[in-house]
C-alpha positions in Angstrom: -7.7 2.5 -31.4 -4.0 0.9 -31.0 -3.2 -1.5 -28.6 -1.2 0.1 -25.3 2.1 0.0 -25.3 4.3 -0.6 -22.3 8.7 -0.1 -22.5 10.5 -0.7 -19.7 13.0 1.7 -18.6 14.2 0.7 -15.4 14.1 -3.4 -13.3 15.2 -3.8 -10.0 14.3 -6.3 -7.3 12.3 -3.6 -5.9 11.5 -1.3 -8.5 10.1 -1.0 -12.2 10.2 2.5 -13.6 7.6 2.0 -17.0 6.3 4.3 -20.0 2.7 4.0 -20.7 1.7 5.0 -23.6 -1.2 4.8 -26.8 -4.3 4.0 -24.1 -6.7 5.7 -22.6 -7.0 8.1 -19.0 -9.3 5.8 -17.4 -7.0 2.1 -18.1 -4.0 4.2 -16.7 -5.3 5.2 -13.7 -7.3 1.7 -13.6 -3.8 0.5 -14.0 -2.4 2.8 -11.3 -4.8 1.9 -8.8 -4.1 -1.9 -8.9 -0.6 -1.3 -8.7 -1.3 0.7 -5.5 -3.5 -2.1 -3.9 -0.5 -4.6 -4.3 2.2 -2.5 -2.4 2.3 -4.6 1.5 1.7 -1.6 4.2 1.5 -1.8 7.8 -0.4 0.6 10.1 -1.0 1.1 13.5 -4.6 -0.8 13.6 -5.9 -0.4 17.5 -4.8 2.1 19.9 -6.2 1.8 23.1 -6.1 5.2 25.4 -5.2 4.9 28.7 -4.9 9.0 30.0 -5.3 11.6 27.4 -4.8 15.0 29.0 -4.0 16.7 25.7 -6.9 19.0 24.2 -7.3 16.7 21.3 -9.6 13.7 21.1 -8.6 9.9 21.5 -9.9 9.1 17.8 -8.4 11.8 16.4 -5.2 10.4 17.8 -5.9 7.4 16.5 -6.5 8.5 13.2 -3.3 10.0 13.2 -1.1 7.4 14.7 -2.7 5.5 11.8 -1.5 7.6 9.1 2.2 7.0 10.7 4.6 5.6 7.7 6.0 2.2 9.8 8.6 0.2 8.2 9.7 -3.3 9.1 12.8 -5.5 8.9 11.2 -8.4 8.7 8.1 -7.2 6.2 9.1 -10.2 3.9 7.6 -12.8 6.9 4.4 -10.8 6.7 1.0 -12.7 6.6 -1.7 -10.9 4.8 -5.3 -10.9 6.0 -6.3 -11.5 2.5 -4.5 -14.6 2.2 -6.3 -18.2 3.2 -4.1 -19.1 6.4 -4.2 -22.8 5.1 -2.0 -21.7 2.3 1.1 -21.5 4.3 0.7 -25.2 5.6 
């Protein structure tokens, strides 16, 4: 089997825009899903319920407040949990 071959078709600060090609399903999408755990996200992480008088139920609320897209100006200052607090000192 040949080695994978990756070409380049678009660089930006933000974006790459890649072929893939000569490898197998499983690297791709092995591929795909480690590109996927590295994009930063937000979400709405508690939501404490005060007075619901709507027929639906507070976790279902919750679940869908969570699933809210949320953007930020200031995403760049993010701290990740992941990340050992000590290396910002």
């Amino acid at each position: 089997m040949s080695q994978p071959k990756v070409s380049i078709t678009e660089l930006s600060e933000e974006r790459i825009k890649f072929i893939l090609s000569d490898c197998d399903i499983s690297l791709a999408n092995a591929l795909r899903r480690i590109m996927l755990a590295e994009v930063p996200t937000l979400a709405i992480d508690l939501v404490e319920v005060d007075a619901n008088t709507s027929v639906l139920a507070d976790e279902f609320l919750a679940h869908r407040m969570g699933l809210i897209p949320l953007s930020s100006a200031s995403a760049k200052e993010f701290r990740y949990s992941r990340v050992n607090p000590h290396d910002f000192c």
